[in-house]
C-alpha positions in Angstrom: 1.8 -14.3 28.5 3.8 -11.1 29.0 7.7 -11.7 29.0 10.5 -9.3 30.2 13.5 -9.0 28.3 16.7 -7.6 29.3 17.9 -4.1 27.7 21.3 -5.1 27.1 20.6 -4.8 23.1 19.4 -1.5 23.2 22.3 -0.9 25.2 24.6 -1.2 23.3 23.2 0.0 20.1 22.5 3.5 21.7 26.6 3.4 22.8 27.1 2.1 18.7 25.8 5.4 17.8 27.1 7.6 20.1 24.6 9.3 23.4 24.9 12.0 21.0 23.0 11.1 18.7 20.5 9.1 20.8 19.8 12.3 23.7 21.6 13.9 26.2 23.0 11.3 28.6 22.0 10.7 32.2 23.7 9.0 34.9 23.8 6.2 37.2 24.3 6.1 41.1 27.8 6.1 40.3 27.1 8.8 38.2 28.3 7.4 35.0 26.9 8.2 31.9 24.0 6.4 30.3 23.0 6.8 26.9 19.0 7.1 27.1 16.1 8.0 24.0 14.4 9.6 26.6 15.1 13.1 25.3 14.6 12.4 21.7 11.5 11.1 22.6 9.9 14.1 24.4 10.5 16.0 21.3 9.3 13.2 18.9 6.0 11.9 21.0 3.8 14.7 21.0 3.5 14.6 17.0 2.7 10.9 16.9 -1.3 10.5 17.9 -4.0 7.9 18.8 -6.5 7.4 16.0 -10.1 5.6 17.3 -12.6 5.3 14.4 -16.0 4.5 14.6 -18.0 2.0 12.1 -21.5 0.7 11.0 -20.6 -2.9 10.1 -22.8 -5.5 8.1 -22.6 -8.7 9.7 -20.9 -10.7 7.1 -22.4 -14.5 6.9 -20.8 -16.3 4.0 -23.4 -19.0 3.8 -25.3 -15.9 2.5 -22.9 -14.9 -0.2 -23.7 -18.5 -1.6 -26.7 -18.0 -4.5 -27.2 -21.7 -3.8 -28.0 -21.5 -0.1 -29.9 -18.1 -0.4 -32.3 -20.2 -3.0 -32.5 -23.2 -1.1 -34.0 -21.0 2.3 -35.9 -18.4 -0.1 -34.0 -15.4 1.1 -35.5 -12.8 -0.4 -33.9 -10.9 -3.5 -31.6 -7.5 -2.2 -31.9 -9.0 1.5 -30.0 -6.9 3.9 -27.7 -8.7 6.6 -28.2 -6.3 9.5 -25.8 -4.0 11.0 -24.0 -2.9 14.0 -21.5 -0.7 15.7 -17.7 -1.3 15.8 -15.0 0.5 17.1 -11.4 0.3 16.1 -8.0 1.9 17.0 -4.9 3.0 15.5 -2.1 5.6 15.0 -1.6 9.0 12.8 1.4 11.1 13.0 1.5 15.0 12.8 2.7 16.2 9.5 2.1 20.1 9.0 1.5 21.8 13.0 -0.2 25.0 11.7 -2.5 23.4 9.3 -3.3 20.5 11.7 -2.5 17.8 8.6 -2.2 14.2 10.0 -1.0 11.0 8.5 -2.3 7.6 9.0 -2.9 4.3 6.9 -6.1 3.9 5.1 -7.0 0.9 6.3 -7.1 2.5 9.8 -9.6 5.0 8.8 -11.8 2.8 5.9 -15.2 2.6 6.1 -15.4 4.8 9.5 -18.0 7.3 10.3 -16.4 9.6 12.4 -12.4 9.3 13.5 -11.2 10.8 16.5 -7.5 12.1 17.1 -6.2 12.1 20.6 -3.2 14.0 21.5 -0.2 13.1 23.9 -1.2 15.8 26.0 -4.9 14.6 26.1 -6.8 16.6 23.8 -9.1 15.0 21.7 -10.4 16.3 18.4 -13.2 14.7 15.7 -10.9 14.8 12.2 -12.3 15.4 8.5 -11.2 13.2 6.0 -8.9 14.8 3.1 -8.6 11.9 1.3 -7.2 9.0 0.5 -4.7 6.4 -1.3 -6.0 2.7 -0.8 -3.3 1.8 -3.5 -0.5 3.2 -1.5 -2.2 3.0 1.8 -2.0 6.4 3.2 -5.1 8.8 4.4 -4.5 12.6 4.7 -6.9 13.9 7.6 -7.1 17.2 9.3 -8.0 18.4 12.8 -8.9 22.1 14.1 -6.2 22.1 17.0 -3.6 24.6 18.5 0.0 24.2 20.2 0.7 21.4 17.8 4.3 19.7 17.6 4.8 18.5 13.9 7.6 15.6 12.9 10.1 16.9 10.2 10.9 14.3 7.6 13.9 12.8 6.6 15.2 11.1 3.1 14.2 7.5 3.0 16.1 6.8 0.3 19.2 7.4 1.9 18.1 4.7 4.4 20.4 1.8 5.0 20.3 -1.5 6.2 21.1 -1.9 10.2 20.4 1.8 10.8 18.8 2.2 13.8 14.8 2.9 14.1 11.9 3.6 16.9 8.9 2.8 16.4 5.6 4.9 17.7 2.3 3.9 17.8 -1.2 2.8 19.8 -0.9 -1.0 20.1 -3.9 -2.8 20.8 -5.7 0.6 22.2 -3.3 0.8 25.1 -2.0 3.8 24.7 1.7 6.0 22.6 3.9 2.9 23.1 7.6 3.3 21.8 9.5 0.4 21.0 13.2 0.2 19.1 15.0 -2.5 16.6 17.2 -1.8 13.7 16.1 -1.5 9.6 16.1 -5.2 8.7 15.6 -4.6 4.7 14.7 -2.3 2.4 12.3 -2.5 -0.9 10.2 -5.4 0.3 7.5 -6.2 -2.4 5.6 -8.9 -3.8 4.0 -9.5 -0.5 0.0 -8.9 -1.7 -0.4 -6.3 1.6 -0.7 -3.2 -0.9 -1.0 -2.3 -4.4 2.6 -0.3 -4.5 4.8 -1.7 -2.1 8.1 -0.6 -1.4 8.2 -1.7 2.3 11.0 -0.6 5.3 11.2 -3.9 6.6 12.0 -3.8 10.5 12.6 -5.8 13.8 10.7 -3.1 16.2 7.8 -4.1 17.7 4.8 -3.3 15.2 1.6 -5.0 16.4 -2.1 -4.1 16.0 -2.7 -0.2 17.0 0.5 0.6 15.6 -0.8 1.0 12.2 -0.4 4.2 10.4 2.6 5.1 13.3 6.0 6.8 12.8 9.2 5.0 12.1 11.5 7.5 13.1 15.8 7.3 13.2 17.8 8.6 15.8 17.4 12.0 14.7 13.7 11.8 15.4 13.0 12.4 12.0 10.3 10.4 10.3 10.9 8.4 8.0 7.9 5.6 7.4 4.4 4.8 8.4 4.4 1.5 10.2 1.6 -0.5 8.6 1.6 -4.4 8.6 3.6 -7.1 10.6 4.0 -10.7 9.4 2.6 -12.7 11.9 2.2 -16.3 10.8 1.4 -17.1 14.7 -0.8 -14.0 15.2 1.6 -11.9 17.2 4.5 -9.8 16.9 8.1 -12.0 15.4 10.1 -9.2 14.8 9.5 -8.6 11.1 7.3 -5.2 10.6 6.7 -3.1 7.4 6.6 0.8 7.2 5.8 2.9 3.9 9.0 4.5 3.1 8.2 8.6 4.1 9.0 9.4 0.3 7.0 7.2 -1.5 4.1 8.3 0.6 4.9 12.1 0.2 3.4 11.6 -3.3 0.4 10.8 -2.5 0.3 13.1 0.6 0.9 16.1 -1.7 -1.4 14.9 -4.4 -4.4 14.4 -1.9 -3.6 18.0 -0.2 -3.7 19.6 -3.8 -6.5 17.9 -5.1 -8.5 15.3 -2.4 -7.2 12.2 -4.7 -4.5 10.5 -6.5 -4.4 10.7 -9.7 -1.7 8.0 -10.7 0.4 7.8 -13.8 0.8 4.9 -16.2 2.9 4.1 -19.1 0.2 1.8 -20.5 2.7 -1.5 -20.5 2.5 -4.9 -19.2 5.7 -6.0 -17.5 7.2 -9.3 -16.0 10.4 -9.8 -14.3 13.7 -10.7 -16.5 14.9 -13.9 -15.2 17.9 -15.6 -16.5 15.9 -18.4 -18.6 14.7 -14.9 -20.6 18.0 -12.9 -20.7 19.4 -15.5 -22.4 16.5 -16.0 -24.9 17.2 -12.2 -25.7 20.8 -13.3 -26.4 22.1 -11.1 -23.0 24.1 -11.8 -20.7 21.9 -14.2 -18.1 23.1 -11.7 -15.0 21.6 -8.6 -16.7 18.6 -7.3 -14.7 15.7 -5.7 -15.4 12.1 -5.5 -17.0 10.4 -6.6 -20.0 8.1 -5.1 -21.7 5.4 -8.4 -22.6 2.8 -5.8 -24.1 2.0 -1.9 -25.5 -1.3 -1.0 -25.4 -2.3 0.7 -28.3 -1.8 5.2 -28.5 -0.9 4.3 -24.4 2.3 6.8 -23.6 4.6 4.4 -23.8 3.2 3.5 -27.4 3.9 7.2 -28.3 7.6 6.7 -27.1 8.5 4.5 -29.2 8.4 1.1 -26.7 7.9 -2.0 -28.1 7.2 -5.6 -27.2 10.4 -7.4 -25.8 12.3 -4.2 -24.9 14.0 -4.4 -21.7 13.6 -1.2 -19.2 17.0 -1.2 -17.5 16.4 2.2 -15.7 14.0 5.4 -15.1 15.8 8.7 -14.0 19.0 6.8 -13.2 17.5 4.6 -11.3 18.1 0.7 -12.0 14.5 -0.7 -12.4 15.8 -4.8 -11.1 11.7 -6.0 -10.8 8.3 -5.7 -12.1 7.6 -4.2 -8.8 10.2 -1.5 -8.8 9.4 -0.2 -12.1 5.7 -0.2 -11.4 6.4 1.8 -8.2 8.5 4.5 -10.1 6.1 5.2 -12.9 2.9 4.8 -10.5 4.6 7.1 -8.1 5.0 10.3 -10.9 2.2 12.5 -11.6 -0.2 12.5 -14.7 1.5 14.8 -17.4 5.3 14.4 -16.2 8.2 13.3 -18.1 11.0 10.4 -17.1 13.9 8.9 -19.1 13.5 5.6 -19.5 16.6 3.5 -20.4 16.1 0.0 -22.1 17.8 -2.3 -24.4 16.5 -3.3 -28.0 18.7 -6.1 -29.7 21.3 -5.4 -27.1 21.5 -2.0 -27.6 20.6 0.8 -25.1 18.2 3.9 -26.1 16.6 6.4 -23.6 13.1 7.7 -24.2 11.6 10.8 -23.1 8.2 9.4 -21.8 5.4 11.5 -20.4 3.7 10.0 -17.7 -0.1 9.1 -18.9 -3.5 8.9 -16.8 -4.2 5.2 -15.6 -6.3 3.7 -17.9 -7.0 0.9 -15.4 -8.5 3.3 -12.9 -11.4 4.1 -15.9 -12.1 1.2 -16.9 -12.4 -0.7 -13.5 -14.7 2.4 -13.0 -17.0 1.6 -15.8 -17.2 -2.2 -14.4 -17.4 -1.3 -11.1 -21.5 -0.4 -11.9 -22.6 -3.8 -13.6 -19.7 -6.1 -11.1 -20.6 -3.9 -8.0 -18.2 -5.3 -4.9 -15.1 -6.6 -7.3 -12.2 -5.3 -7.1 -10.8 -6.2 -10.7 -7.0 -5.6 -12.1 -5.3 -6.8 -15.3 -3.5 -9.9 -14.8 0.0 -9.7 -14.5 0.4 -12.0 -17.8 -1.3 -9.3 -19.8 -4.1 -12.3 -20.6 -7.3 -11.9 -18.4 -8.5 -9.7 -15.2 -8.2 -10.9 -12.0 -10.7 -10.4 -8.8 -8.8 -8.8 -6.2 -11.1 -8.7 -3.9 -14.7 -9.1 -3.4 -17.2 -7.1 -0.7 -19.0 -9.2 0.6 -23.3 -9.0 0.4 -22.6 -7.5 -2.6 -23.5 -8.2 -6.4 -20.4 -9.6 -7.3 -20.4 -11.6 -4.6 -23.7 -12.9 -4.8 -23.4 -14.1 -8.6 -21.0 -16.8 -7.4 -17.4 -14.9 -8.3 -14.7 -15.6 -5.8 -11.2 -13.7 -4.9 -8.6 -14.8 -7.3 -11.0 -16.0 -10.1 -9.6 -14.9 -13.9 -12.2 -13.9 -16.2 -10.5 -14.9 -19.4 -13.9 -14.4 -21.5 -17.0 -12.2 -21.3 -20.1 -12.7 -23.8 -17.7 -15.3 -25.5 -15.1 -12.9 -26.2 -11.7 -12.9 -25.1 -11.0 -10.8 -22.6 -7.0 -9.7 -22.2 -7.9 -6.5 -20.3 -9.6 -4.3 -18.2 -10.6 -2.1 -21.3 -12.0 -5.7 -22.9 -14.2 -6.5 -20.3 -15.8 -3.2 -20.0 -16.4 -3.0 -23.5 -17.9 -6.9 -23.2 -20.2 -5.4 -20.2 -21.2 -2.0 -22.0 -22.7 -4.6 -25.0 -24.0 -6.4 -22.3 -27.9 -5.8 -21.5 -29.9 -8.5 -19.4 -27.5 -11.0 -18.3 -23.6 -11.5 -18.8 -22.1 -14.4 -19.6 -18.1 -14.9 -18.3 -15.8 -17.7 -19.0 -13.7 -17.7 -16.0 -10.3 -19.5 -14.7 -10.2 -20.9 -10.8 -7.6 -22.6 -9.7 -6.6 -23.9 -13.2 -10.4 -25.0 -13.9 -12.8 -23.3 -16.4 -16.4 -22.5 -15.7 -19.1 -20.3 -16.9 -20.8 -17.9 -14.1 -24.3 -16.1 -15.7 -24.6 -12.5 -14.2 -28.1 -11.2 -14.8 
């Protein structure tokens, strides 16, 4: 059901802020002033586009994933579920005008075989694919085009809560829609959408289109990529996410240099410092930070000098307060760079001089990937085990019984605490491999062959 709603809110946060800052004002019949985005918008929508992607899609029928059922019909060994066309729409926004760079979410553009970008004024254009961050969720693509209008950025860090935001985007295909709220919050994480999240949380309008559009404040300058909504009901309840427009510039720059991301790791597990543990290190139970539950072995962080039980306090000034945080700094940096990292040992603080190291997870999840084809597998969070992410389905992985969220704690009947174990468990590995793996608080034994 479609629902009006009065504009008295936008009213008055546009007369908050001053017509200045919102556009040049217009006027009523009585020719009084009205504050109005109107003009901000004309300069802002022609760098915010439509994105339609095209897809071959396997139909997916989970009764196939099941090795029982495919044995009980006799469906034949590396049987194909067949395929058909899909179509899909989303946003991009404009980042370079003269090089014809645009931004969008990677789920917008994932599996697609050709991606067309529509401008405001029309124009339509077939895009090449630069590359991509699935981690960060950000695709770089590029179209041949002239007369562009690019959106200039602004610092996201100096973002506050209740500063005032527009949101731009395609919802549900029907066309550059433009809808305003406020910055709700501001380093949402912990919500399973992405592997680094650092989220804008706002109360604009985001719904399904809007993907991979600009956030923009009242100076029309971006800064985030809307890309998820919470929507226990299915629709829009005010409570959207965008990528903060620095933490994606990383990977933006990273992908124009090189086509990927090549991400840096300290080579550490982490867990949040709660209270419980402050005061089991003999600190004081409001102290914040990270500890540091294991070093992996010559890892960069190993060749610093961390050790086991240290607390990580800050990283270039910057107070890490979560898991999450401190994973997002380090994972943000390049390979080879240097941070100081601040922690406390025994209650005393010492800074390191750390360079930033090549993710080790990345190559070994690699080196899996060919034997556990369709998994998506990460080290668990407790440093004991490796979790499935994700599974493809009518794959291998998912035909040899594994689900999403399994643990494999053992492969070949030895222990496995890491990615690194597992591959060296599989490499050993020649006709069949035997895990040991925790669902749900259960142990079983899955047989890959």
């Amino acid at each position: 059901m479609i629902q009006r709603f009065p504009f008295l809110f936008a009213f008055l946060a546009l007369f908050l802020v001053g017509a200045a800052q919102a556009g040049l004002p217009l006027f009523d019949s009585e020719q009084q002033k009205l504050p109005t985005l109107a003009p901000l918008l004309k300069k802002v929508n022609p760098a915010v586009v439509n994105i339609s992607v095209s897809q071959t899609r396997t139909a997916s029928n989970p009764l196939l994933n099941d090795p029982f059922f495919r044995r009980f019909f006799n469906v034949p060994p590396g049987y194909q579920q067949p395929k058909r066309k899909t179509k899909a729409a989303g946003s991009g926004i404009i980042l370079d005008a003269k090089s014809g760079t645009v931004i969008t979410n990677h789920h917008v553009i994932n599996g697609a075989d050709e991606i067309q970008v529509s401008l405001n004024d029309g124009r339509s254009f077939t895009a090449e694919l630069i590359g991509q961050d699935p981690e960060v969720d950000i695709a770089v693509l590029k179209i041949e085009a002239d007369n562009l209008a690019a959106l200039p950025l602004s610092d996201s860090d100096k973002l506050e809560v209740g500063d005032f935001v527009v949101a731009i985007g395609n919802p549900f295909g029907l066309g550059q829609t433009v809808t305003t709220g406020v910055v709700s919050a501001l380093g949402r994480s912990g919500l399973g959408i992405e592997g680094y999240e650092n989220f804008i949380q706002t109360d604009a309008s985001i719904n399904p289109g809007n993907s991979g559009g600009a956030l923009v404040n009242l100076r029309g300058e971006l800064v985030g990529i809307n890309t998820a909504i919470l929507a226990p009901s299915g629709g829009n309840i005010g409570i959207g996410f965008a990528i903060p427009i620095n933490m994606a510039q990383s990977s933006i720059q990273q992908i124009l240099e090189h086509g990927e991301v090549k991400r840096g790791q300290l080579g550490v597990f982490i867990q949040d410092l709660t209270p419980e543990l402050a005061e089991a290190f003999d600190l004081d139970k409001n102290q914040q930070g990270v500890l540091i539950t294991k070093v992996q072995e010559d890892a960069s962080a190993d060749k610093a000098g961390i050790e086991e039980g240290d607390i990580v306090i800050d990283v270039d000034g910057k107070a890490m307060t979560s898991a999450a945080k401190l994973r997002n700094a380090i994972g943000m940096q390049r390979v080879g760079e240097k941070v100081k990292v601040t922690i406390l040992r025994d209650g005393v603080k010492k800074t390191l001089n750390i360079k930033i190291g090549s993710s080790q997870d990345q190559k070994s999840a690699k080196a899996i990937f060919e034997k556990l084809e369709g998994a998506d597998l990460r080290d668990h969070q407790s440093g004991e085990g490796v979790v499935i992410a994700n599974i493809q389905a009518n794959s291998p992985a998912a035909y040899s019984g594994l689900r999403r969220g399994d643990i494999i704690i053992a492969a070949n009947r030895q222990a496995v605490n890491s990615l690194e174990d597992l591959r060296k468990a599989v490499e050993q590995s020649k006709d069949k491999l035997l895990l040991r793996v925790n669902r749900g608080g259960a142990a079983l034994f899955i047989v890959i062959r």
